[in-house]
N, C-alpha and C positions, 0 to 999 in steps of 0.2 A: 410403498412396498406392495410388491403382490400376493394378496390373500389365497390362500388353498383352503383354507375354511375345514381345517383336519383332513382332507384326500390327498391320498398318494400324487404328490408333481411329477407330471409327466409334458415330455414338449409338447403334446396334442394341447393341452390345457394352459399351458404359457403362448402356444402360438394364438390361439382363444383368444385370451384374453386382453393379448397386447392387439390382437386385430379390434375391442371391441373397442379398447382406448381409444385408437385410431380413429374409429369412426366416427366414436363423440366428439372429438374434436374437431373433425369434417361436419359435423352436423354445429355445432356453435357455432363455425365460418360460415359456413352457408346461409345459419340464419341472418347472420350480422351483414352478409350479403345483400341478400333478396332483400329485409328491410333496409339499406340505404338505397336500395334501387327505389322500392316504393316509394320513398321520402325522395328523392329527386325526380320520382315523375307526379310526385303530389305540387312541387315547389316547380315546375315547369308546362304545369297542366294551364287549359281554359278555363280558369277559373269564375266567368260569365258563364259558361255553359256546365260544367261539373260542379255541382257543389258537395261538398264533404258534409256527409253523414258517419263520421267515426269512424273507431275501428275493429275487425273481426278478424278473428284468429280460423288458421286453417290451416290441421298438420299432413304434410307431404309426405309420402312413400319413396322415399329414395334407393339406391345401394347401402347408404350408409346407415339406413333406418327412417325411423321417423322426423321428420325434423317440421318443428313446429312453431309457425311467424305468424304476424300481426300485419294486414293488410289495410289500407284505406279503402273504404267502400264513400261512391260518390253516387247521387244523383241526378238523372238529368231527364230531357224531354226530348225524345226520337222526332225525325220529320215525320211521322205519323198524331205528333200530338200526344204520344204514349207516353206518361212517365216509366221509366226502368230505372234499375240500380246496377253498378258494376264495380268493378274491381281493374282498375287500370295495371295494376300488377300482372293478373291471370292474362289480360289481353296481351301484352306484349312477350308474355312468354310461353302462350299457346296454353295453360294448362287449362285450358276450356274442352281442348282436343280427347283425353284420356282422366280428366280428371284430377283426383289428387295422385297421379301416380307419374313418377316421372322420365322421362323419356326414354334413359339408361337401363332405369328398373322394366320400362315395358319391352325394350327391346330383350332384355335377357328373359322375360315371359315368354315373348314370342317362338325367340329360340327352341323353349324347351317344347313348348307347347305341340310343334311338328312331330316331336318321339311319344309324350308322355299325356297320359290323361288330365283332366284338370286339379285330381286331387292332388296328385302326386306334383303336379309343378307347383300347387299352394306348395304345400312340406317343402320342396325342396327351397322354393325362395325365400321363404321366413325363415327357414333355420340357416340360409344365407348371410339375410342381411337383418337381423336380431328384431322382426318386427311380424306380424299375425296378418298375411294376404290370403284369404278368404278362395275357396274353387270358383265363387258366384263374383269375388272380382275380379280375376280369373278370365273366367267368362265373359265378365264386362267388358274388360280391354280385348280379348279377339274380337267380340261383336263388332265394338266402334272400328278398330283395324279395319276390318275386313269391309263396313263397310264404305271407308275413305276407300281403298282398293278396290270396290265395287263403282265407287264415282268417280275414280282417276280412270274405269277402263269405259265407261261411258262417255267419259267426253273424249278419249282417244276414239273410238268409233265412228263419233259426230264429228271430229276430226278430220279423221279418214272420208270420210263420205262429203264432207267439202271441201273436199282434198287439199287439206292443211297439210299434210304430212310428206314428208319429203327425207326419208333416209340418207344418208350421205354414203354406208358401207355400202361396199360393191362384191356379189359373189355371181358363180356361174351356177351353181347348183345349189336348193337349199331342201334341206331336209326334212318333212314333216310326219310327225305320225301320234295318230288318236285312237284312242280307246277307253274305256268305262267301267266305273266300279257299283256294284248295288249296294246297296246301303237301307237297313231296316228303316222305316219312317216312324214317326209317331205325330198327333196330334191330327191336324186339320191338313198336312204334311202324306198321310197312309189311307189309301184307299180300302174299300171296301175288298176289292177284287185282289191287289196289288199291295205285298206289304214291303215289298221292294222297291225301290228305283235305282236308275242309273247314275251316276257321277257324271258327267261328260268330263274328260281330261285330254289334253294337247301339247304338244312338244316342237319347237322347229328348231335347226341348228346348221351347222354348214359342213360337219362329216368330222373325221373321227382323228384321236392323236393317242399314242403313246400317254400311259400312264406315267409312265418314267424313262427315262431313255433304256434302251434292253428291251421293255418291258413286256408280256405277252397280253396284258391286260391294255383295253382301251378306253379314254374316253369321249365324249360328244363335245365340241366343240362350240361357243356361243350359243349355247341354249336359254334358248326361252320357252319358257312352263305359264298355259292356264287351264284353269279348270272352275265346276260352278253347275249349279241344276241351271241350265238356261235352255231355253229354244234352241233349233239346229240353224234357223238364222242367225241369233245371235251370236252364238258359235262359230260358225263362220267370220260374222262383222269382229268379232275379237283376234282372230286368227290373223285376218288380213292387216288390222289397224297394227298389232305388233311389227307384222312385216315389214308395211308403206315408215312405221315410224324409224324402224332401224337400218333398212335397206333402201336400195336404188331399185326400185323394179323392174325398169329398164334393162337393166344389165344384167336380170337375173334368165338363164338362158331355160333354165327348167326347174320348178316346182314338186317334187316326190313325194306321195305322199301314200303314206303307210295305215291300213284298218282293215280293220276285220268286216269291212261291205256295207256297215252300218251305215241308211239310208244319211244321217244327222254328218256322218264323216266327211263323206262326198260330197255335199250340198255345198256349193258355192266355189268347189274349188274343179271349174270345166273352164279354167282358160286356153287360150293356143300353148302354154307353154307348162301344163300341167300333166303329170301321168301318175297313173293310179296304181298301186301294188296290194294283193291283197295279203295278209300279214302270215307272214310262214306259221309261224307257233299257231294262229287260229285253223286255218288249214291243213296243218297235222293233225291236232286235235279232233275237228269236224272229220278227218277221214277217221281215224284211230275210232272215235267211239258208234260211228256206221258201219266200217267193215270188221266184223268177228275174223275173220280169212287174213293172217298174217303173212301168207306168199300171195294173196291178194292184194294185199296194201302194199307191200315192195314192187309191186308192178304196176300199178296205180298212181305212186309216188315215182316211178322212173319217166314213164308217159306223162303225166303232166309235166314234170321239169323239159323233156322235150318236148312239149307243147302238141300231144297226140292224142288230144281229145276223144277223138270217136273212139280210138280205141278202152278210153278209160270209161266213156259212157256204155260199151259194148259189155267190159267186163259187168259193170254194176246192172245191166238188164239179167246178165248169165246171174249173178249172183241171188239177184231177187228171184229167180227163176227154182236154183238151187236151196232157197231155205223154208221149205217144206211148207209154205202157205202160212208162215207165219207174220199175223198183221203189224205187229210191231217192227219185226226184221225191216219188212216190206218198204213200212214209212220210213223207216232211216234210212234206207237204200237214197227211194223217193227222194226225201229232204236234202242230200249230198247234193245229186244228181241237181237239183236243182238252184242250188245255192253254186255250184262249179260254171251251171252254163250261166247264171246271172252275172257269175265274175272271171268270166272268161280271160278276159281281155288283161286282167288283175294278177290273173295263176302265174304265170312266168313273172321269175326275178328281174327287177329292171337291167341287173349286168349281162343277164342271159338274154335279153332281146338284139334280135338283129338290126331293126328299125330305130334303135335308138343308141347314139355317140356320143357320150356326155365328153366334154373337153378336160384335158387334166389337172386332179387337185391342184390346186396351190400346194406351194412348197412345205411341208410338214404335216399337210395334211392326207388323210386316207379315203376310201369311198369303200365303204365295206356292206355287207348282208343288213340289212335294216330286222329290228326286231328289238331294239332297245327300250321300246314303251313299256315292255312288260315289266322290267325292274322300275320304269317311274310309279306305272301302277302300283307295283307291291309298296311303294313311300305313303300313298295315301291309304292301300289296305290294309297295312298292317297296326295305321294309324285310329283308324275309321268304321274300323271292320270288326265284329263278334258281338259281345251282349249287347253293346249302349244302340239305341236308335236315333233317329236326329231329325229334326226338321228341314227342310229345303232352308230356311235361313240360314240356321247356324253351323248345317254342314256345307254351306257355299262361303260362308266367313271364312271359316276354317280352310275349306280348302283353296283358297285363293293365299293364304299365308302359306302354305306349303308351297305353294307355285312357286311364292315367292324364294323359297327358300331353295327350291331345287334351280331357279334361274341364276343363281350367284348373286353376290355384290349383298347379302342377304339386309345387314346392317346397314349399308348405306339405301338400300332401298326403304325400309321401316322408315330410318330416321325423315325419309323425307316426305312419310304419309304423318308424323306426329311430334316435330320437332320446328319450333317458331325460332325465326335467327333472330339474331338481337341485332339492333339499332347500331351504327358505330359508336353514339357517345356511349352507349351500355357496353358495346365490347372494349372501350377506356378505361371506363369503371371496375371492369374484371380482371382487366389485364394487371391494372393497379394493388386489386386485392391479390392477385396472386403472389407480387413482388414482397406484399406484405403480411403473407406466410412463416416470412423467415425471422417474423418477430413472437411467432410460438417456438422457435428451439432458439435457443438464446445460448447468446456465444458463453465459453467456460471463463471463470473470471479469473487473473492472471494470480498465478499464487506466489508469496512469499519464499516459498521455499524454492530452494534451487532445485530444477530437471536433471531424473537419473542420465548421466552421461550411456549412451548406449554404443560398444564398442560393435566391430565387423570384423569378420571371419578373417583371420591375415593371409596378407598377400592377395585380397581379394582385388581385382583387375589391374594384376601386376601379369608379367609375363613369366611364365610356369617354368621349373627345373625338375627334377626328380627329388630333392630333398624340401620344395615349396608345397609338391605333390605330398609327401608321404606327412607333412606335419596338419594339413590342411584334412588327410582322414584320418589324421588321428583327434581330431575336433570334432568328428563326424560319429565317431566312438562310441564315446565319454561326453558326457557334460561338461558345461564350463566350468561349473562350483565344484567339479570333481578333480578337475584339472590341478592342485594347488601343491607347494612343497611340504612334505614330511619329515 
C-alpha cells in the first residue's frame, strides 16, 4: 500500500513515490548484476598471478541511487617488482575513470554543468536521483572530464603533426572564427598586474542552414567548438588537428577565418588558401567608441565597406584636428587609425571582395555575413563570467566540456571519454539479466472465477443505415446501466 503518512495525496507524491520503488528495484538488479559479473571474473581470472585477498564493499552513484556491492579485491606483483592490489571488477568496467560515479549519472552532470554553477547541479542531481552529490564531487567529475578531453586533443595534435590524420569529408569552403572571453583569476592563476585573462575560444564549420524549413532564423552547419587558456601555437595546432581529422584538405579550396586582429587568432593560419576577415561586430565597436561624430561614423562606416581608406584615414586626421586638443579624444582617434591600417586587408567582407570567387554552396547550404562567434561567446560568458574566479585549470576543464557541448553529438562524445565497453561474454551476461527481468512482474495467477463477459457498441463494423446510426448515439447519450426497461 502506499503510505501518505497523514499529507494530502496528490499525483506529484504518487508519481514520487512509485518513481522511488522503481529505482530500488533497479538498484537490487544492478547489484545482483555487477556481483555475478565479479564472481565470473574471479572464477576465470589468473589465478598464479591474482591472488584473492577478500572482499570490499563500494557504493556506486548511479540514476537510480546508490547502489551498493561487494567486490573481490586481488593481489599481485607488477613487472616492476611492485606488489599492488586491485579490483578486477573496476577494471573491466572503467570505474577507475570517474570514480564511484557512473557513467549515466556523469553524463547528465556534464550536461547540466555547461548552464549551471556547481551548487546548483549538486541540488539538482540529488533531488533527481534520491542520493547526496556533493558541488566538490561535482567538481571532481569536470576536472577528470576535462582532463581526458585535454589528452584526447594532445594526441590529436601529435597526430596531426605526423600526419596521421586524414579526414575523409570533402568541403570547398570552411568556416573559421575566434575570439576570447576574460575571466577573473585567482590563486597562482592572477597576476599581480592582471586580474583578468583571456579564454581563447574557436569555432569552424561549413556555412549556414535554415532553422526549419520557412524559417528566418539560421543555423552553422558541422560545427566544431575549442576552447582552453593555452598558447597561441597551441591554438593554432588544436585548430588545424580538428580540420586534418575531419576533413580532406586537399579539396578544401579556402579557409575563412573570422577575429577580431588578435595577434594568437592569425598565428598559424597563412596558408595559400586562407583569407582573413576582420570581425564586423568588433569593428563597429572599435569605430562606435573612437568616434563621438555620428554623421562621422556613417561615412567612415560607408568608405570602408567600399574599401576607401584614405578617405576614412583623412576623416580621422580632420577629426583629431577638430576636438579641441583633447589628449584622450586624440589617442582614440590615434588607436582606430591604427588598428584599421594594421587590418587593412581584413576590413572588407570577404562577399564584398572582388579578388575572391568562392564556388557554390552545396545544395542546402548558405554562405552568409560571418559574425556568429559572438553568440558562441556569450555560452561560455554567461557560464563563466561575474563573481566566481577560476584558475587557468579549472576554467580550461570546464571550458573544453562546453565545446564539447556546443559541437553536438554532446552524449556520445562524453560517453566515449568515460565509458569502458564490456567484453562479449559480459555483454551475454547482460543480455541474459535483462531477459530475466520479467521474473520481477510476475504473471496474474488464473482465477476461479469466471471473466466479466465485456459486450461492444452494436452494429460496431457492420455497414451503417440511418436507424443503426440513430441507435448507436443513442449509446452515446446515456449509459449502459441507464439503458434498462421500466
Amino acid at each position: 500500500m502506499l503510505s501518505v503518512s497523514g499529507k494530502e495525496l496528490n499525483f506529484k507524491r504518487v508519481e514520487r513515490k512509485f518513481y522511488e520503488i522503481g529505482c530500488e528495484i533497479a538498484k537490487i538488479m544492478m547489484k545482483e548484476f555487477l556481483e555475478g559479473l565479479d564472481e565470473d571474473l574471479a572464477e576465470n581470472r589468473n589465478k598464479k598471478e591474482l591472488r584473492h585477498k577478500g572482499k570490499r564493499k563500494r557504493a556506486l552513484k548511479t540514476l537510480m541511487g546508490e547502489v551498493e556491492i561487494e567486490r573481490n579485491l586481488y593481489r599481485r606483483v607488477n613487472d616492476k617488482g611492485e606488489v599492488e592490489h586491485i579490483h578486477l571488477l573496476d577494471q573491466e568496467l572503467g570505474f577507475e575513470t570517474i570514480g564511484t560515479v557512473s557513467p549515466n549519472l556523469a553524463e547528465k552532470i556534464l550536461d547540466q554543468i555547461c548552464e549551471m554553477p556547481y551548487r546548483e547541479v549538486s541540488n539538482s542531481v540529488s533531488e533527481l536521483t534520491n542520493q547526496r552529490i556533493s558541488h566538490q564531487g561535482v567538481w571532481n567529475i569536470v576536472q577528470e572530464v576535462g582532463e581526458k578531453q585535454k589528452e584526447k586533443e594532445e594526441k590529436l595534435v601529435k597526430d596531426y603533426k605526423n600526419q596521421k590524420l586524414s579526414g575523409s569529408r570533402e568541403v570547398k569552403v570552411l568556416f573559421e572564427e575566434a575570439d576570447g572571453v576574460y575571466l577573473a583569476m585567482q590563486g597562482k592563476s592572477r597576476s599581480k598586474r592582471k586580474r583578468k585573462k583571456e579564454l581563447k575560444i574557436g569555432i569552424a564549420y561549413e556555412g549556414w542552414e535554415e532553422r526549419y524549413p520557412g524559417s528566418k532564423e539560421y543555423k552553422t552547419v558541422e560545427k566544431i567548438a575549442y576552447a582552453g587558456y593555452i598558447s597561441s601555437e597551441e591554438f593554432s595546432n588544436i585548430r588545424d588537428a580538428y580540420v586534418a581529422e575531419k576533413y580532406n584538405p586537399d579539396e578544401i579550396e579556402y579557409r575563412i577565418l573570422n577575429g577580431d586582429g588578435a595577434a594568437w587568432i592569425e598565428k598559424g593560419h597563412d596558408c595559400e588558401n586562407s583569407v582573413f576577415q576582420l570581425d564586423p561586430y568588433h569593428l563597429s565597436q572599435s569605430i562606435i567608441r573612437a568616434v563621438r561624430d555620428k554623421k562621422a561614423r556613417v561615412h567612415i562606416f560607408k568608405w570602408l565597406k567600399e574599401g576607401e581608406f584614405e578617405k576614412v584615414y583623412e576623416k580621422l586626421e580632420t577629426l583629431k584636428y577638430n576636438c579641441d586638443g583633447l589628449v584622450s579624444e586624440i589617442e582614440k582617434l590615434s588607436n582606430l587609425q591604427r588598428y584599421l591600417k594594421a587590418h587593412e586587408e581584413g576590413i572588407m567582407g570577404y562577399k564584398t571582395r572582388k579578388d575572391l570567387k568562392l564556388p557554390e554552396p552545396p545544395e542546402g547550404l548558405e554562405y552568409r555575413n560571418l559574425g556568429t562567434m559572438e553568440s558562441n561567446v556569450n555560452r561560455f560568458a554567461s557560464r563563466m563570467k561575474g563573481r566566481k574566479s577560476w584558475s587557468e585549470e579549472g576554467a580550461t576543464n570546464l571550458a573544453k566540456i562546453i565545446a564539447l557541448k556546443l559541437s553536438g553529438c554532446f552524449k556520445d562524445k562524453i560517453g566515449g571519454l568515460i565509458s569502458a565497453n564490456l567484453c562479449e561474454k559480459l555483454q551475454e551476461r547482460f543480455e541474459e539479466e535483462v531477459i530475466n527481468v520479467r521474473d520481477f512482474i510476475k504473471e496474474p495467477k488464473k482465477s476461479k472465477i469466471y471473466p466479466m463477459q465485456r459486450g461492444s457498441m452494436p452494429f460496431e463494423g457492420s455497414s451503417k443505415t440511418n436507424g443503426r446510426e440513430a441507435i448507436q448515439r443513442l449509446f452515446n447519450y446515456r449509459n449502459f446501466t441507464e439503458l434498462i426497461y421500466r
